[in-house]
C-alpha positions as CSV (number, residue, x, y, z in Angstrom):
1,X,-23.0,-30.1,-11.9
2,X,-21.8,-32.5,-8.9
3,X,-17.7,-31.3,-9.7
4,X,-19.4,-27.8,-9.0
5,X,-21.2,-28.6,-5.8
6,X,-18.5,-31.3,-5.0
7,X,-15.8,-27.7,-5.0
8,X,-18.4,-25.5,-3.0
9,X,-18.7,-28.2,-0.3
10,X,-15.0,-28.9,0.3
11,X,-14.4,-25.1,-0.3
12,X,-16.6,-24.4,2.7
13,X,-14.8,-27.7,4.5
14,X,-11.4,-25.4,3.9
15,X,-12.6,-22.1,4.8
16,X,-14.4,-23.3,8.7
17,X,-11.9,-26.3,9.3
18,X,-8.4,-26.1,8.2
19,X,-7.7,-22.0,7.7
20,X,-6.6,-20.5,10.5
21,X,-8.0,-17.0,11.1
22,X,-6.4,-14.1,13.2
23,X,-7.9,-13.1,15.8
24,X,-9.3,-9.2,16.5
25,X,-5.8,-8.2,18.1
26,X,-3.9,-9.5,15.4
27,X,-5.5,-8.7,12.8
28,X,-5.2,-4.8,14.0
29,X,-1.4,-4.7,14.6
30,X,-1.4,-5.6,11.5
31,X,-3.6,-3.2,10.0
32,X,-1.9,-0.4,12.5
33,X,1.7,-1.9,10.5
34,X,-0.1,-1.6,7.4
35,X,-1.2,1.9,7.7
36,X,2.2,3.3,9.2
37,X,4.2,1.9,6.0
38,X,1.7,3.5,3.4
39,X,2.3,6.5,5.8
40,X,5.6,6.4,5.6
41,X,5.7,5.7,1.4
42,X,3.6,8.3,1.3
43,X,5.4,10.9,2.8
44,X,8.9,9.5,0.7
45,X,6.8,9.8,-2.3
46,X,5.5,13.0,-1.4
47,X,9.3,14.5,-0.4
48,X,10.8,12.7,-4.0
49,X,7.7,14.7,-5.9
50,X,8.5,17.8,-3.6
51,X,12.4,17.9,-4.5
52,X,12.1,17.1,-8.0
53,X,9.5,19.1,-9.1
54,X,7.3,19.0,-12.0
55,X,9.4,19.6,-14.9
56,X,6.7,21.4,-17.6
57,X,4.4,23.3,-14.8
58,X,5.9,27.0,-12.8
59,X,7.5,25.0,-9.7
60,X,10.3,22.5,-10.8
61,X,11.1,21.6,-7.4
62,X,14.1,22.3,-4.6
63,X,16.7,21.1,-7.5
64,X,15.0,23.4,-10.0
65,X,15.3,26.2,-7.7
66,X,19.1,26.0,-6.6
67,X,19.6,25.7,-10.4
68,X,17.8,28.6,-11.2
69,X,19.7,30.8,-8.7
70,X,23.5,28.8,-9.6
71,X,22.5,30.3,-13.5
């Protein structure tokens, strides 16, 4: 039981004495950088699904649809 309270102690130690935290600013430009690149994924993921369609459903995408009309 002393290992155990002997890691808690010098866990603490770590966490209030030697980690540096961010301050409020930093921390949100990086949470406003965060959110614009799972914007921005989401919208290539979004256009990628848009284009190529779901293959067994009615819409098969923009591809589906120019080969539809070259047939």
């Amino acid at each position: 039981m002393s290992k155990f309270g002997n890691y808690v102690k010098e866990s603490y130690d770590e966490l209030v004495h030697k980690v540096s935290w961010p301050t409020f600013k930093e921390l949100q430009s990086s949470a406003i950088v965060v959110a614009v690149a799972a914007l921005i994924l989401a919208v290539v993921i979004f256009l990628m699904d848009f284009v190529f369609g779901v293959q067994n459903g009615g819409w098969h995408g923009i591809l589906g649809f120019i080969y539809d009309i070259i047939r």
